[in-house]
N, C-alpha and C positions, 0 to 999 in steps of 0.2 A: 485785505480784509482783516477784521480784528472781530476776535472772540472774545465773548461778556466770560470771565470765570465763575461767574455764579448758576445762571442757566444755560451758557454753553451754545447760545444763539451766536449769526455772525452777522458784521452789523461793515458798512464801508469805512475806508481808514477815514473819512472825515467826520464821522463820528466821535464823541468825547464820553455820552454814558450808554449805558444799556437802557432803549426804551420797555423793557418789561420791570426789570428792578432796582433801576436809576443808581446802577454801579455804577464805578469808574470803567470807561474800557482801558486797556492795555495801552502805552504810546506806540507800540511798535506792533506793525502787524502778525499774528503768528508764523514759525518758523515752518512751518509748512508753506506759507504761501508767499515769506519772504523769499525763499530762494529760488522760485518757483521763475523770474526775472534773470538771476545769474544761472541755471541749466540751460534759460534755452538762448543765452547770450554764449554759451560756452558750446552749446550744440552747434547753434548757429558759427561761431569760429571755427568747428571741425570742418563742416562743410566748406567754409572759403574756404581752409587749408586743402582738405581732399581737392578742391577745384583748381585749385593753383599748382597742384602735383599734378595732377591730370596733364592740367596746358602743359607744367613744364615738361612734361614727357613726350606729348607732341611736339612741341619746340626742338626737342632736342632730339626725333626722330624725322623733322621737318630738315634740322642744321644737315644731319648725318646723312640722309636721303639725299639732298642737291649738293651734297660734297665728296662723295664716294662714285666712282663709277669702274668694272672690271673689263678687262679684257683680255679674250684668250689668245694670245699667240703663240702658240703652237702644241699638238694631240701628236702623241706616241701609241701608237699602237700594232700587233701583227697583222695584219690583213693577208693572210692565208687561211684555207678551208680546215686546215688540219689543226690552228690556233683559235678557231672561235669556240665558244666565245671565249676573249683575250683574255688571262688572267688578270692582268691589271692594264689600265690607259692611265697614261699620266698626263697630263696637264699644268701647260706652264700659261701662267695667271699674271697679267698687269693690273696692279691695282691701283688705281689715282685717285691718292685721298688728297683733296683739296682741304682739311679742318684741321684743326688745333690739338682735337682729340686722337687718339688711337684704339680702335677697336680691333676685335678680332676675327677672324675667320672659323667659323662653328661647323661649319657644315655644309654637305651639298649633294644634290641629287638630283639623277640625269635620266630620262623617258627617252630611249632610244628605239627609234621604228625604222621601217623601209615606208615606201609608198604605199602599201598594203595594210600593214598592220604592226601594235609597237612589238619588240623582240627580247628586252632586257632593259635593266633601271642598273646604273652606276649610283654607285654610293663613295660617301668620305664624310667622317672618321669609316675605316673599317680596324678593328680591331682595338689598339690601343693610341690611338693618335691622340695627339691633341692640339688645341686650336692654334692656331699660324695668326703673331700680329700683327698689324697693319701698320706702320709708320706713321704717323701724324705729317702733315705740310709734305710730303713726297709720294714718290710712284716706289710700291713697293713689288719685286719678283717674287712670284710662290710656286713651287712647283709640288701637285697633289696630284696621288697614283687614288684613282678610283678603282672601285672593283666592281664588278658583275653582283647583282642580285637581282632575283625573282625570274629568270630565265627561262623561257618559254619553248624549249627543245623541237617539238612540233613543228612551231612558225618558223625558228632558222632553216629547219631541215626543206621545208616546201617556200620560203620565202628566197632562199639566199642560193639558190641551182646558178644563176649566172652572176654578173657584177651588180652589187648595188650601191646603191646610195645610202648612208645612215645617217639620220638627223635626231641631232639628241639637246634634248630642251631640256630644264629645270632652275629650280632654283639654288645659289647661294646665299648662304643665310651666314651673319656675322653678329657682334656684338657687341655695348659698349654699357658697362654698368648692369647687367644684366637685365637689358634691354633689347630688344633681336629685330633686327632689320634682314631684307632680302631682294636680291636681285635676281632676274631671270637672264639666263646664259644659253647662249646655243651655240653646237660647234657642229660640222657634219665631217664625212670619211668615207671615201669610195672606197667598198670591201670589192676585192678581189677581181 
């Protein structure tokens, strides 16, 4: 649009005078409405960027997903009456990273029940740890001492009178770029 500078009307850029007081119009349309085409050309570029970060983060939590997978071989733990609950279970961890990349090992946490009811959540980091990396193109060994948290004194004491069974689910959560992926892990342990 272009504006008459004398009465200040707006007239369309194919305009050449003002029809109230047969000025010249301006050759260029005002600066207001010229840029008005490069904002939402530039708005519009953030969006395909934002959109193209988006996929790539799916992409690259898609690669990481079907190229990582853990397994636990083998839980250290007491299983006597007089050690539970255990001060730490450790856990020796295979992890088959099939990708290019190397991420890390963040964290993890474990819902342990009987057939009844749950008993206790294992945790890692506890304290001051910090995260365990994963090898790129190989199977990497880790070996993490979980601890006991949120303990439910009650349920052991009326849960655990003969042998049981503990099954302990959660998830491993790891990382690449600061980015956070997760796996669910289970491992179980006849107490006593």
């Amino acid at each position: 649009m272009k504006r008459c500078r004398l009465c200040g009307r707006e007239f369309p850029d194919s305009y050449t005078f003002c029809d109230q007081d047969a000025s010249t119009l301006p050759a260029f349309p005002s600066p207001r409405r010229r840029w008005m085409p490069v904002a939402l050309a530039a708005g519009g570029l953030v969006a395909v960027l934002m959109a193209a970060a988006i996929a790539g983060l799916q992409m690259v939590r898609r690669y990481i997903g079907s190229h990582i997978a853990f397994e636990i071989t083998g839980v250290s733990m007491e299983s006597n009456r007089l050690s539970w609950p255990p001060v730490d279970v450790e856990l020796n961890l295979r992890v088959h990273n099939r990708s290019f990349l190397d991420p890390s090992l963040r964290s993890m946490r474990f819902e342990c029940a009987t057939s009844s009811r749950s008993l206790v959540a294992l945790e890692w980091p506890s304290g001051f740890s910090r995260e365990l990396s994963i090898a790129a193109n190989r199977d990497t060994d880790l070996s993490v001492k979980v601890s006991p948290r949120h303990i439910d004194p009650d349920s052991i004491l009326s849960d655990l009178q003969g042998q049981a069974r503990l099954v302990c689910r959660g998830p491993a959560v790891f990382s690449l770029w600061g980015i956070e992926f997760s796996r669910d892990l289970e491992f179980e342990k006849i107490l006593w």
